[in-house]
C-alpha positions as CSV (number, residue, x, y, z in Angstrom):
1,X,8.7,-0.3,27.8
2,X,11.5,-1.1,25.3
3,X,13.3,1.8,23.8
4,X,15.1,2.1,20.4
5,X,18.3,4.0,20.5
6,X,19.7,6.8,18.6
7,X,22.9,4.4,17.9
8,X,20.8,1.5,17.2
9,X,19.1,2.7,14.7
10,X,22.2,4.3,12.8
11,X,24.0,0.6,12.9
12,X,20.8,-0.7,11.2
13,X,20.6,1.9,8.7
14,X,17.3,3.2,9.6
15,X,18.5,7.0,8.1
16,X,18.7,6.0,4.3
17,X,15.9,6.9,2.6
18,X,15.2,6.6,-1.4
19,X,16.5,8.7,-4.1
20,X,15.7,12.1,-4.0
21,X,13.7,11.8,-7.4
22,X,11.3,9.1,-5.5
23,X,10.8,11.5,-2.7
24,X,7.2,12.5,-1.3
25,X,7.2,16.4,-0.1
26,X,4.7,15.4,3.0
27,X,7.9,13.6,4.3
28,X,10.6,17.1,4.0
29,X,9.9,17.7,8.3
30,X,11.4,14.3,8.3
31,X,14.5,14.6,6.5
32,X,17.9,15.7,7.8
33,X,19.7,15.9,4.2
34,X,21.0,14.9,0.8
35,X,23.8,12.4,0.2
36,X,25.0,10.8,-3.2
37,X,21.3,11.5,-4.2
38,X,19.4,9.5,-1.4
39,X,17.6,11.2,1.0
40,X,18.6,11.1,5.0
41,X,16.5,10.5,7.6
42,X,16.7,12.9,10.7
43,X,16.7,10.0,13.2
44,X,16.4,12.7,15.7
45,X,12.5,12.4,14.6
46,X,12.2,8.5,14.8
47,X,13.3,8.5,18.1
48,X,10.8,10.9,19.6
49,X,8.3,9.4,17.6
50,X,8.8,5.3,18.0
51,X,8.5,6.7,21.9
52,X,4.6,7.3,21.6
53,X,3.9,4.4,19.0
54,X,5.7,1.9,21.3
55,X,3.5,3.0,24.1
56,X,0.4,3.0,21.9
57,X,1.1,-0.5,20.9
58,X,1.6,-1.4,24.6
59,X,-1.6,-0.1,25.9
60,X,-3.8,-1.9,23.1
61,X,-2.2,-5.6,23.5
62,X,-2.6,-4.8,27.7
63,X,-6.5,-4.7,27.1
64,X,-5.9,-8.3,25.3
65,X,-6.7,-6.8,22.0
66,X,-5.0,-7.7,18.5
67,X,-2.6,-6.2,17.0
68,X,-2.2,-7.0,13.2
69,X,1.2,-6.9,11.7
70,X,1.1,-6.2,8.4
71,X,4.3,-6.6,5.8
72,X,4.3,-8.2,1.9
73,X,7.3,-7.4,0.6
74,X,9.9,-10.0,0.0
75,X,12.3,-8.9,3.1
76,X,9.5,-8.2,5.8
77,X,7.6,-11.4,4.8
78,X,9.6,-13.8,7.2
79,X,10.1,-11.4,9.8
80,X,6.6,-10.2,10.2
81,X,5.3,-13.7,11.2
82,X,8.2,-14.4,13.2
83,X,7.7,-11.8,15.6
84,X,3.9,-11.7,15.1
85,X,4.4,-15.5,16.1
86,X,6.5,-15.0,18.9
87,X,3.9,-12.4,20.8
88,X,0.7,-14.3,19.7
89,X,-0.6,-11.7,16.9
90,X,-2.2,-12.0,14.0
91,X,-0.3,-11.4,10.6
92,X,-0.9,-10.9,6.8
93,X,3.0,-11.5,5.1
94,X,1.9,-12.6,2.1
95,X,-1.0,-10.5,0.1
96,X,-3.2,-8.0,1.3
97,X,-6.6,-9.1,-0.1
98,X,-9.1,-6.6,-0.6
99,X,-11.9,-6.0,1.9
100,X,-10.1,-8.0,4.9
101,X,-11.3,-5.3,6.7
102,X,-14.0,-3.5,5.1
103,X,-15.7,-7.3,4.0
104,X,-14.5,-9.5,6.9
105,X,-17.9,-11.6,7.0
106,X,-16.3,-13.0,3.2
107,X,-12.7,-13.0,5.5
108,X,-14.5,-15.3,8.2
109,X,-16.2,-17.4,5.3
110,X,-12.7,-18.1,4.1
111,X,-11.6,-18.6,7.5
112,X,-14.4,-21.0,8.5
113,X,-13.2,-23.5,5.3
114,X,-10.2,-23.3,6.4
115,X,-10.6,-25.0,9.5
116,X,-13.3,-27.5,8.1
117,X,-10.5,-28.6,5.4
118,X,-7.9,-29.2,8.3
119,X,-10.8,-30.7,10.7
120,X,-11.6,-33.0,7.5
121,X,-7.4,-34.2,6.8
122,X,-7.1,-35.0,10.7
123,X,-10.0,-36.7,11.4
124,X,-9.7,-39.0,8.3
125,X,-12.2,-37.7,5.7
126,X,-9.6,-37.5,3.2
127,X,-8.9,-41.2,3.1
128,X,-12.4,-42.1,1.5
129,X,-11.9,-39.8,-1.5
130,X,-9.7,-40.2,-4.4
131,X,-6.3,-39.3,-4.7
132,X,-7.1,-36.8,-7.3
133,X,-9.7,-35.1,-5.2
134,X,-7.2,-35.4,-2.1
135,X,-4.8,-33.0,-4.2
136,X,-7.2,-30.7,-5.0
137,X,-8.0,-30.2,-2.0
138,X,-4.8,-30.1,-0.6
139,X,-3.5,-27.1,-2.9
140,X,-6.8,-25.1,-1.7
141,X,-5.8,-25.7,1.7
142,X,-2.2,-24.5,0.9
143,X,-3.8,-21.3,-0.8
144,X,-5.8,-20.6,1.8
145,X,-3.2,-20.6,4.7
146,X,-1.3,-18.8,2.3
147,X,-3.9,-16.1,1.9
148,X,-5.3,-15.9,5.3
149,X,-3.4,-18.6,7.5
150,X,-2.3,-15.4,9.7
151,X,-5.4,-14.4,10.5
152,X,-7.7,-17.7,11.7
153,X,-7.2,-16.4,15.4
154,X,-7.8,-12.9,15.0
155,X,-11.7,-13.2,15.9
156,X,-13.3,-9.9,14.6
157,X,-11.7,-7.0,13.2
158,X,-8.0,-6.2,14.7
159,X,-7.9,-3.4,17.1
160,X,-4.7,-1.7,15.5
161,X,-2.7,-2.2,12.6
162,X,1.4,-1.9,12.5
163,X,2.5,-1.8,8.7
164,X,5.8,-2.1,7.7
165,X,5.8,0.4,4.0
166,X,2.9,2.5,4.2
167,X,3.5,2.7,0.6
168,X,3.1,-0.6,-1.0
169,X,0.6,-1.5,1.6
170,X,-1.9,1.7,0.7
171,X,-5.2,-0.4,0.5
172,X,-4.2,-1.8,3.9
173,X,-4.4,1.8,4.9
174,X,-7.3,3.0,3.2
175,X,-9.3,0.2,4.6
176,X,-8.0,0.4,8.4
177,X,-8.7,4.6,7.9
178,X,-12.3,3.8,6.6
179,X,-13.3,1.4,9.5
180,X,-11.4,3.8,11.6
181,X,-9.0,1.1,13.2
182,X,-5.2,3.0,14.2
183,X,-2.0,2.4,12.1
184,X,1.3,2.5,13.3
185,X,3.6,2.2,10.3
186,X,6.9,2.9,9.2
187,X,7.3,5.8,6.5
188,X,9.5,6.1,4.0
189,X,10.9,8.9,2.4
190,X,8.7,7.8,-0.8
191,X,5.8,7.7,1.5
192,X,2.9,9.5,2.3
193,X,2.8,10.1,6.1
194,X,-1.2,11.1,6.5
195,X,-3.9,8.9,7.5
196,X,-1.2,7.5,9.9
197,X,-1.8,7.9,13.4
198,X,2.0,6.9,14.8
199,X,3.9,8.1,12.3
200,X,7.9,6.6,12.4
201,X,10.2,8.0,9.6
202,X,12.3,5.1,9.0
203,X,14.2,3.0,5.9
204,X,11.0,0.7,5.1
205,X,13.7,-1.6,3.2
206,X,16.5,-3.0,4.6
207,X,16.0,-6.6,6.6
208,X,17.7,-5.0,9.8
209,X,15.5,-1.8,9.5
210,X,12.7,-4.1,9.2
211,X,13.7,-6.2,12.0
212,X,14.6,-3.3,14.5
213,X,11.1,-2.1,14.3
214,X,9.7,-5.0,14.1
215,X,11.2,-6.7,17.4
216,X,10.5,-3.5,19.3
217,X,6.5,-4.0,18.6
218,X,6.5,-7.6,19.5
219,X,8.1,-6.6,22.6
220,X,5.6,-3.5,22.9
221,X,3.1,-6.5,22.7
222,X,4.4,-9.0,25.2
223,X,5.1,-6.1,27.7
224,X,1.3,-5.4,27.1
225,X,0.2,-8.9,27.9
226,X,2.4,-9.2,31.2
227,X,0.8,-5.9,32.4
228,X,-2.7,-7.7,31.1
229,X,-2.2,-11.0,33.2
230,X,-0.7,-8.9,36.2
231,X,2.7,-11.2,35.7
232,X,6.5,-10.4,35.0
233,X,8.0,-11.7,32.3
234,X,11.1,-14.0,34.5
235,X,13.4,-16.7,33.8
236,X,11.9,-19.8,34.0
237,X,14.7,-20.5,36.4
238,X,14.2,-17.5,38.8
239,X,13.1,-18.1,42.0
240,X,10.1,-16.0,41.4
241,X,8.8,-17.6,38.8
242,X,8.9,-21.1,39.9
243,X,7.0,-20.0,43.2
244,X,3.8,-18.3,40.6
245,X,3.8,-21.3,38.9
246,X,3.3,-23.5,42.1
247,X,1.0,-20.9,44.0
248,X,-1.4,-21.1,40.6
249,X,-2.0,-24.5,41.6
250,X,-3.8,-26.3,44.6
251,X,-1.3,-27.9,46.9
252,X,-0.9,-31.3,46.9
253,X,0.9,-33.1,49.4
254,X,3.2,-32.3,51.8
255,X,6.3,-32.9,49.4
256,X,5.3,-29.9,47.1
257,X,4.7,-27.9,50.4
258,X,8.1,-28.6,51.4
259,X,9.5,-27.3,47.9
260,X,7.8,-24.5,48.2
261,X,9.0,-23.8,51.5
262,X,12.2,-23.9,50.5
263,X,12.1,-21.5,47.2
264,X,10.2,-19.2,49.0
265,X,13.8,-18.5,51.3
266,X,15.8,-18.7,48.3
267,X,14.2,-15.2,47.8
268,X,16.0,-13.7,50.1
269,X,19.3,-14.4,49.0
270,X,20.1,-18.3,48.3
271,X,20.8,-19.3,44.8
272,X,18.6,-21.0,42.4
273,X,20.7,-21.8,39.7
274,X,21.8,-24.8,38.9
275,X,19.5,-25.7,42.1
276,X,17.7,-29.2,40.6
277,X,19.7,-31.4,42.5
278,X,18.9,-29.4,45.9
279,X,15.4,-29.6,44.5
280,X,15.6,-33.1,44.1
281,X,17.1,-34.1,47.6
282,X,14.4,-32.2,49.1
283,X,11.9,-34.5,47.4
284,X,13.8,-37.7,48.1
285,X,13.8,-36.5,52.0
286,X,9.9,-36.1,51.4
287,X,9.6,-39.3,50.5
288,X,12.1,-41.0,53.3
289,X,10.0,-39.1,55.6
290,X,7.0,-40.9,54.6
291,X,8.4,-44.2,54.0
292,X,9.2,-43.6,57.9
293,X,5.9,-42.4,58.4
294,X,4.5,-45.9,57.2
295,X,6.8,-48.0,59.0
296,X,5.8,-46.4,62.5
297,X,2.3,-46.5,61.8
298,X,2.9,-50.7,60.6
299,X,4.4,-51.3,64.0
């Protein structure tokens, strides 16, 4: 499991808080001090805390459940479907809409045009209406993908929630608390911490902030899924690797037999890397072999 440290978080400012004025008095166990009227975050806390949350997050993406990553304002917006991207979550980066999950059957209805609207555009639909019409359409696709785009492969109601400013995302929070689905958020110093189940204290603001925490989940998630397919996460050029992928799939002929013969004994010590042409005159002796094969058996 990937780990935040102490010194990592201090480089990306994860210790500055708001202005004391802003401050929410549920937050005080989490705040180390006062400076130049901003409020410092005990990072001592985040540590032992991201610890749990990390784990949590783990745990639910290795039972191939969904993780929703949820983040509107204007500097999590392109980092939240980056990394939601990159580990195959859903996301909402743009506006939280009421009821998406207290009403998801209106969510699904949504969800549902959607992909009838981009069925219709590929499969030609749109070239026997108007051009008028055609725009039309076209901007309610855009709204829609703006809106919900995200969420089309959620299926069902997410199993967690990680929030970046529990704050500004409050009915995000009242509805996961009423359906009684876990949050994992980042709290502010202007934030109230309760009716969050993985609390982090954290600087809900700043891009690298955003992007510490937010890498650290996605990589919570993807160590999640490797324990969920029962497969380390390798270079695609490790020895390893290549022999899972070859293993997965019925052998052939006697040429991929041969390769795998010989990555098999680069396990124990004989180097991969940069290995393609060895690969390759392995599979050109194959095919001598058989070329030889065919000449005895003309004779």
């Amino acid at each position: 499991m990937a780990n935040i440290s102490l010194e990592q978080l201090l480089q990306a400012g994860v210790h500055f808080g708001h202005q004391t004025k802003y401050w929410n008095p549920k937050m005080d166990q989490y705040i180390f001090g006062t400076r130049d009227k901003i409020h410092i975050i005990n990072l001592e806390h985040t540590v032992d805390m991201i610890k749990p949350a990390l784990k949590f997050i783990e745990g639910v993406a290795a039972k191939n459940n969904k993780i929703l990553f949820v983040g509107t304002k204007r500097t999590a917006t392109e980092i939240i479907k980056n990394e939601a991207v990159r580990c195959s979550m859903p996301y909402v980066n743009e506006r939280w809409l009421g009821g998406m999950l207290t009403n998801y059957k209106t969510i699904r209805s949504s969800i549902t045009r959607l992909e009838n609207l981009h069925r219709q555009k590929e499969d030609g639909t749109f070239n026997k209406i108007t051009k008028k019409e055609g725009l039309k359409i076209q901007r309610d696709i855009d709204r829609l993908e703006k809106s919900i785009g995200g969420v089309t492969e959620m299926g069902g109601l997410p199993d967690a929630l990680f929030i970046i400013d529990v704050n500004r995302e409050s009915i995000a929070v009242s509805e996961a608390s009423k359906m009684g689905i876990p949050i994992v958020g980042i709290v502010d110093t202007n934030s109230n911490p309760e009716g969050i189940d993985y609390v982090i204290p954290g600087n809900d603001d700043s891009i690298r902030s955003i992007t510490l925490f937010t890498e650290a989940v996605a990589d919570a998630c993807l160590e999640g899924a490797k324990a969920a397919t029962g497969l380390k996460q390798e270079s695609p050029q490790s020895g390893p690797s290549i022999v899972r992928k070859i293993e997965a799939e019925e052998p052939v002929d006697k040429p991929i037999e041969a390769l795998e013969e010989k990555i098999d004994s680069s396990q124990t010590g004989v180097d991969l890397d940069g290995g393609v042409a060895e690969k390759e005159g392995i599979l050109d002796e194959s095919k001598k072999d058989k070329k030889e094969e065919k000449k005895t058996k003309e004779k």
